[in-house]
LOGULO-913816 format. One line per 8 residues: their letters; for each residue x, y, z of C-alpha. Coordinates in steps of 0.05 Angstrom, whole numbers, plus 5000, padded with zeros to 4 digits. Each point is the difference from the previous one (the first is absolute). Layout:
BEGIN
A> X,Y,Z; ... .
END
This chain:
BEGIN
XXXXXXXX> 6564,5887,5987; 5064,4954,5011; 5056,5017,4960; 4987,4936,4953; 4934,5027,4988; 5015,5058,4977; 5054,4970,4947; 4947,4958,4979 .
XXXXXXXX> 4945,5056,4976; 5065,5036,4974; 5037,4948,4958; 4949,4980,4948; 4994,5065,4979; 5076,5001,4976; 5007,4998,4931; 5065,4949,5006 .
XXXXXXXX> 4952,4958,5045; 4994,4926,4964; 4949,4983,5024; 4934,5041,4978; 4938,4967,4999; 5012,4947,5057; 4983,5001,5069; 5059,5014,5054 .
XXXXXXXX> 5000,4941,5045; 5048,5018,5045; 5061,5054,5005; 5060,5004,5046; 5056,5032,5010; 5065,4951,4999; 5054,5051,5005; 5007,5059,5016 .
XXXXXXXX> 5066,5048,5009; 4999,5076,5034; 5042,5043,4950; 4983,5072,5031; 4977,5002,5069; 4963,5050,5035; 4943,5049,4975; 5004,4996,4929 .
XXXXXXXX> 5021,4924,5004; 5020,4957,4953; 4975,4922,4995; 5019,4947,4943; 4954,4941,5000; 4985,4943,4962; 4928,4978,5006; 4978,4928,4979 .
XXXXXXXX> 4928,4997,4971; 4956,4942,4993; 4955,4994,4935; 4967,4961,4958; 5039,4935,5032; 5070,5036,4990; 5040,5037,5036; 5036,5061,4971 .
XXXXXXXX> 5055,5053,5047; 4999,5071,4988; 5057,5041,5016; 4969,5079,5032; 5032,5061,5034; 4953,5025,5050; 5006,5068,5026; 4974,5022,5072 .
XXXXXXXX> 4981,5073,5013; 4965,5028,5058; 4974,5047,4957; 5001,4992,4919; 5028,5068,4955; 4945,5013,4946; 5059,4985,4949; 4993,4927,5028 .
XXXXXXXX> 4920,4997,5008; 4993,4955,4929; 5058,4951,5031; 4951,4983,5073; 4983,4933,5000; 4965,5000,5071; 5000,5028,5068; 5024,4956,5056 .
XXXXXXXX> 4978,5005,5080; 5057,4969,5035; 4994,4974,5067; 5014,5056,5045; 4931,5032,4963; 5046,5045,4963; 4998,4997,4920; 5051,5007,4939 .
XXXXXXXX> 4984,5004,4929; 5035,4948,4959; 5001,5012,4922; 5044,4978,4939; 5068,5023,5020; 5031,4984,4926; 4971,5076,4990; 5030,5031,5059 .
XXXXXXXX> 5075,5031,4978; 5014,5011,5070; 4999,4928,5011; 5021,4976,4941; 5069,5032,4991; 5019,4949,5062; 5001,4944,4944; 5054,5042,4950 .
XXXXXXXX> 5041,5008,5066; 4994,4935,5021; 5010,4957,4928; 5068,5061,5003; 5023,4980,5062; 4993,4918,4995; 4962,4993,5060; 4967,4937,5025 .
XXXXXXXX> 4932,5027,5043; 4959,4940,5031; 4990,4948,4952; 5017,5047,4937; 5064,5005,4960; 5020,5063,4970; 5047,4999,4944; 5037,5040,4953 .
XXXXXXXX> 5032,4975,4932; 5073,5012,4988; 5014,5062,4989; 4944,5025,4995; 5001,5083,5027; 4930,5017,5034; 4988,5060,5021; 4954,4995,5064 .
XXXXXXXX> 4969,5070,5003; 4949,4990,4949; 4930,5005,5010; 4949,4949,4976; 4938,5020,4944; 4964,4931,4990; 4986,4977,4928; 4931,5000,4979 .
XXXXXXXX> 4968,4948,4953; 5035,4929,5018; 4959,4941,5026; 5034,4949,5030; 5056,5037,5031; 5019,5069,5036; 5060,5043,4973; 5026,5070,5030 .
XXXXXXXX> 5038,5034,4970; 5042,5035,5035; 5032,5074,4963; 5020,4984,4939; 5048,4949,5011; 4970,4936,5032; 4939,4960,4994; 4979,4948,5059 .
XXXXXXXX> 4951,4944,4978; 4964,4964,5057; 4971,4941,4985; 4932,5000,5024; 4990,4916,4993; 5060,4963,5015; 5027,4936,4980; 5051,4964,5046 .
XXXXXXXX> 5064,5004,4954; 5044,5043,4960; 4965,5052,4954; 5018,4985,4934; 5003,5072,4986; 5057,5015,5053; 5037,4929,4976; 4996,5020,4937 .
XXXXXXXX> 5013,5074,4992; 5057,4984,5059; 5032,4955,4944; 4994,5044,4939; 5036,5053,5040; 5058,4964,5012; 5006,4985,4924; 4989,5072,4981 .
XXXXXXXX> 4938,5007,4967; 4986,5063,4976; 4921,4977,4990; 4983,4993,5081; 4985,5051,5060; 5057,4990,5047; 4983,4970,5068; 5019,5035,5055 .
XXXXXXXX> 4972,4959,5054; 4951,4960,5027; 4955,4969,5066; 4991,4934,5018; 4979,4958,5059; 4987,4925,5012; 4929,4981,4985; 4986,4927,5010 .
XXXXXXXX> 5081,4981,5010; 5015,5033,4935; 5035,5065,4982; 4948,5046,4964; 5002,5052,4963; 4949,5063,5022; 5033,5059,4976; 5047,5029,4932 .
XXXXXXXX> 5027,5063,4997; 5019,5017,4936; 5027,5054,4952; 4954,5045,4986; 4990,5013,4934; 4967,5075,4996; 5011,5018,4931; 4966,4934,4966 .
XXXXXXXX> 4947,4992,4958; 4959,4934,5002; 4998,4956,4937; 4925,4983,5002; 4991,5083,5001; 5050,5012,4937; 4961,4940,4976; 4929,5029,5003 .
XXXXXXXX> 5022,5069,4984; 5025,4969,4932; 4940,4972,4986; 4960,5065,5014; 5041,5034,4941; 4987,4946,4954; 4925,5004,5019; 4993,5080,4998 .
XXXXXXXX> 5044,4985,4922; 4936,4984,4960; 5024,4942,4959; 5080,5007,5005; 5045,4949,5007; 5033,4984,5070; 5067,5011,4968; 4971,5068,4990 .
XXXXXXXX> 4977,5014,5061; 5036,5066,5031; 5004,4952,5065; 5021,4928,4967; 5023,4958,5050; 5037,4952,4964; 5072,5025,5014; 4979,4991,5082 .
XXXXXXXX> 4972,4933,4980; 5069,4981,4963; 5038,5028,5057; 4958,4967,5049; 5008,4929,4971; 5081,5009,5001; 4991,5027,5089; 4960,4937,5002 .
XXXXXXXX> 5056,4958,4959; 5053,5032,5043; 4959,4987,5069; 4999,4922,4974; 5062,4993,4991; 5018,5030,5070; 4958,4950,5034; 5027,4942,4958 .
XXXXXXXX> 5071,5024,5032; 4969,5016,5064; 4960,4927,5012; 5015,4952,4947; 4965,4965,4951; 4973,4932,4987; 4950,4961,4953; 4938,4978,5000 .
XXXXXXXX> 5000,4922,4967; 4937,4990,4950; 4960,4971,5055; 5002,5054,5043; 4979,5047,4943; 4942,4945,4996; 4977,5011,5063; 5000,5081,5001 .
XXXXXXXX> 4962,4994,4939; 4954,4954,5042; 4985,5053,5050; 4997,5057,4953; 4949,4956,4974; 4964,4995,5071; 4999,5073,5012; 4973,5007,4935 .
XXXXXXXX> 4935,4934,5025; 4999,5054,5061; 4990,5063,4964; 4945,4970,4952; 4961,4993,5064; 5003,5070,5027; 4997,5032,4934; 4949,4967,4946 .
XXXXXXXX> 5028,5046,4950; 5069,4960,4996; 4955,4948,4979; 5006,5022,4923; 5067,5010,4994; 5023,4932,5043; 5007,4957,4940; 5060,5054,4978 .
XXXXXXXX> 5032,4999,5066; 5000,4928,5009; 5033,4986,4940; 5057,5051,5010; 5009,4964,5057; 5002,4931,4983; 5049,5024,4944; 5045,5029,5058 .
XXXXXXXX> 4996,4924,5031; 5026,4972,4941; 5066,5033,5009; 5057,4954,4993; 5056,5042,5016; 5028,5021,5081; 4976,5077,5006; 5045,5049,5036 .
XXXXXXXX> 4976,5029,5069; 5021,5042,5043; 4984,5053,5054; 4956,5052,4969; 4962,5059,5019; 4932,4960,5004; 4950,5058,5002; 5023,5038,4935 .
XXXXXXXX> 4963,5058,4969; 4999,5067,4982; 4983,5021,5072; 5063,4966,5024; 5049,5040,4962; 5020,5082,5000; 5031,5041,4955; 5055,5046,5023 .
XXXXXXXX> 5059,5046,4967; 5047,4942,5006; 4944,4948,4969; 4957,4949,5022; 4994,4971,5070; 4962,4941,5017; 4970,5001,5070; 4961,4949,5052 .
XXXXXXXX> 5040,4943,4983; 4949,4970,5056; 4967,4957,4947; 4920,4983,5008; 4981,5021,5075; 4952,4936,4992; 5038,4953,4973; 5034,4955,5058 .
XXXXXXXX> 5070,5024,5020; 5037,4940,4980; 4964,4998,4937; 5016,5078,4981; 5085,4980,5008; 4996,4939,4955; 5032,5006,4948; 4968,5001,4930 .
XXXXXXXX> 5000,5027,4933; 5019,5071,4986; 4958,4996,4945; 4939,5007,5059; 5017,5067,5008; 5008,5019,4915; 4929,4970,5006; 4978,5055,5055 .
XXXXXXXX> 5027,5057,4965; 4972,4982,4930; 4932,4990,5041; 4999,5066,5033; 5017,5026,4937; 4937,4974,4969; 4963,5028,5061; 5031,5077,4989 .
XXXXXXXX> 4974,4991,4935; 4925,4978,5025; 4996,5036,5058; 4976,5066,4970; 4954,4973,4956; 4954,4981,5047; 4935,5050,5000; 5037,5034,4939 .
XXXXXXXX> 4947,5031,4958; 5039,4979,4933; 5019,4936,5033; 4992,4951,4935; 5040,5041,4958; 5065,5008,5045; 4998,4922,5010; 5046,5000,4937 .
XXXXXXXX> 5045,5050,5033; 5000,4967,5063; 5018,4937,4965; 5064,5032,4963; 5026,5042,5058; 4999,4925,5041; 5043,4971,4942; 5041,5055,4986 .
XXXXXXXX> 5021,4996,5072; 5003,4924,5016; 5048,4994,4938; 5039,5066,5026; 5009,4967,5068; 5023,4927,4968; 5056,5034,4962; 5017,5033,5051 .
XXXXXXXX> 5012,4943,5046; 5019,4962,4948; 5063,5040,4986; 5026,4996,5078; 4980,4925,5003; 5016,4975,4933; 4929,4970,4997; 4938,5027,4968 .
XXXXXXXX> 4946,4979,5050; 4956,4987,4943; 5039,4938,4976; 4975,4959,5056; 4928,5014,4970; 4970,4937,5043; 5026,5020,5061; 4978,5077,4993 .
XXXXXXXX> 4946,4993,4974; 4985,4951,5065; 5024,5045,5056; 4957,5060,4959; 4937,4963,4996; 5014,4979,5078; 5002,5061,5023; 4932,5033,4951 .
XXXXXXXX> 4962,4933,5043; 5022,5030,5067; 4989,5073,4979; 4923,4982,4973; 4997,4973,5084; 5024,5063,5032; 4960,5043,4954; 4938,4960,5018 .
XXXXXXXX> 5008,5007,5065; 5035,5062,5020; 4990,5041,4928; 4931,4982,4959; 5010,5055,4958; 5066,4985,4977; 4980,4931,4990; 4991,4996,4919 .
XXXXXXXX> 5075,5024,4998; 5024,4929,5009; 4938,4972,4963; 5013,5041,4942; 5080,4986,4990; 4974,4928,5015; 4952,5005,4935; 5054,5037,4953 .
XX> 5058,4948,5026; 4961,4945,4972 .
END
């Protein structure tokens, strides 16, 4: 097999490959940089791939072995005759910490290598003789994490431009914020005449606890409580929810400082409430379900479109849930300020209202809630529970930011309640078609929201 070939049986098995489902019509590599030469070697390409009538670049580090270590056997990809008859085995090399620590040494050092740019922030103190462990569990990217100190995410699909996540946690950390990972670097090269982004390294964060976990193991007191009160709950999370809406407040605020604000005139609010209306015309026709609750939507909606007064917007985290965020000693952290990996690039820096993200978090509280009552033999009587752990938490979380802000979220009822309802008509899309069981979820909060 040619060396294309063999990328092409091995990439759709990836599980941050976009493109399941649909027929590779072509793949090539269009750059390609030598980072470690010799036997192991090191090779970072970027690989365009042809699907579907689009064309998407992947960004992979290949590793080439004579002969592969069994610690390395799950990483082969293929085996490759070159033309002198010999043969090399090339596998994933993001899994090789031989290889790998050339990247901490390299982002340390500033170097420029081929067509990539290795940078480091200011002042940032890496120490380069860490080994590499890679994260287990993500989907559309690749993080190592190297000791206990760093954490390198590769972007597996890349976007010509800027990641919003560097721009943005770059910014914060020149204001101070106590609620970010500090960046310590980054990699970039030009793809298509622009400067991209295909690297982070990062604080890591080794102590943390992830907010959708101390979510869910909330709920699994309250559940295991036989008829208590979420208040009374041994693990009540309402004190993280408060604390969490003030982080969220504070990270607002930062980003007001760091990028400015502007307004959106009562036309433009017109028109987003025009496509929220679309996507909602779009949804009905992959799930029939939405059917019974459309009448609901559409009016929230059309209320939102009668707005007659300029809404605030500014840069926001864009992709904001109880995943995104992770408790430590010092308090909360809000990660991957990346925004939604399929939402277009430009789109995912415009600015809009913070109130987008207030929507996220109340919606993935409503999901922590759900999300173990599905196949729960006593699943009709904890709805009630479920139903006051969600409010005692969304109202938690709106004080809380309402107290760093000055503004209770829940006063713009229209324009919540909007952005909420948005974001239940995507979720009842993805859960269709990448979830079914976790489909009634949205349907349900749908039904009791009306």
């Amino acid at each position: 097999m040619r060396f294309e070939e063999i990328l092409t049986v091995w990439l759709p098995r990836q599980r941050w490959f976009a493109g399941k489902g649909s027929a590779i019509r072509d793949l090539g590599v269009v750059a390609e940089t030598v980072l470690v030469a010799g036997d192991p070697e090191l090779r970072h390409l970027v690989i365009a791939v042809s699907h579907d009538g689009t064309v998407d670049k992947y960004q992979v580090l290949v590793g080439l072995r004579t002969t592969l270590p069994d610690r390395l056997r799950h990483a082969m990809i293929g085996r490759l005759v070159r033309p002198d008859g010999t043969s090399v085995v090339i596998y994933d090399a993001v899994h090789d910490s031989e290889l790998t620590s050339v990247l901490l040494r390299a982002i340390a050092a500033e170097r420029d290598t081929g067509r990539l740019r290795f940078r480091r922030a200011p002042s940032a103190r890496i120490n380069t003789k860490l080994e590499s462990l890679v994260l287990t569990g993500e989907q559309s990217n690749t993080s190592l994490v190297y000791g206990q100190e760093a954490i390198l995410k590769l972007f597996r699909r890349l976007t010509p431009g800027a990641n919003p996540d560097l721009e943005v946690t770059s910014a914060l950390a020149r204001l101070g914020s106590a609620h970010i990972a500090q960046p310590f670097g980054w990699i970039e090269m030009d793809l298509e005449d622009t400067a991209t982004t295909v690297a982070i390294l990062s604080e890591y964060l080794r102590t943390a606890s992830d907010g959708w976990s101390l979510a869910q193991t909330s709920v699994r007191d309250l559940y295991a409580g036989e008829g208590i009160g979420p208040e009374e709950a041994g693990g009540d999370f309402a004190g993280e929810a408060g604390r969490l809406g003030a982080a969220t407040a504070e990270i607002h605020c930062d980003l007001a400082d760091a990028f400015g604000v502007s307004e959106l005139e009562p036309d433009a609010i017109a028109e987003l409430a025009a496509q929220m209306r679309e996507k909602l015309e779009n949804a009905r026709a992959v799930v029939p379900a939405l059917a019974r609750h459309a009448d609901f939507v559409q009016t929230a909606f059309d209320d939102f479109a009668k707005l007659d007064n300029p809404m605030r917007v500014q840069r926001i985290h864009g992709d904001y849930h109880l995943g995104q965020v992770v408790r430590t000693e010092a308090g909360w952290i809000v990660l991957d300020f990346e925004g939604e990996p399929a939402t277009p690039l430009a789109a995912r820096r415009a600015p809009t209202s913070p109130l987008r993200d207030v929507a996220g978090m109340l919606r993935s509280f409503d999901y922590a809630a759900r999300a173990q009552l599905i196949g729960h033999p006593h699943e009709d009587m904890l709805r009630g529970a479920a139903y006051a752990w969600t409010q005692r938490n969304r109202a938690a979380f709106c004080e809380g930011y309402a107290e760093v802000s000055g503004s209770d979220p829940r006063l713009a009822e229209a324009t919540l309640r909007a952005f909420e309802l948005e974001k239940a008509v995507y979720e009842v899309v993805y859960e269709a078609r990448h979830r079914p069981s976790w489909l009634p979820i949205p349907l349900d909060s749908l039904g009791a929201a009306a």
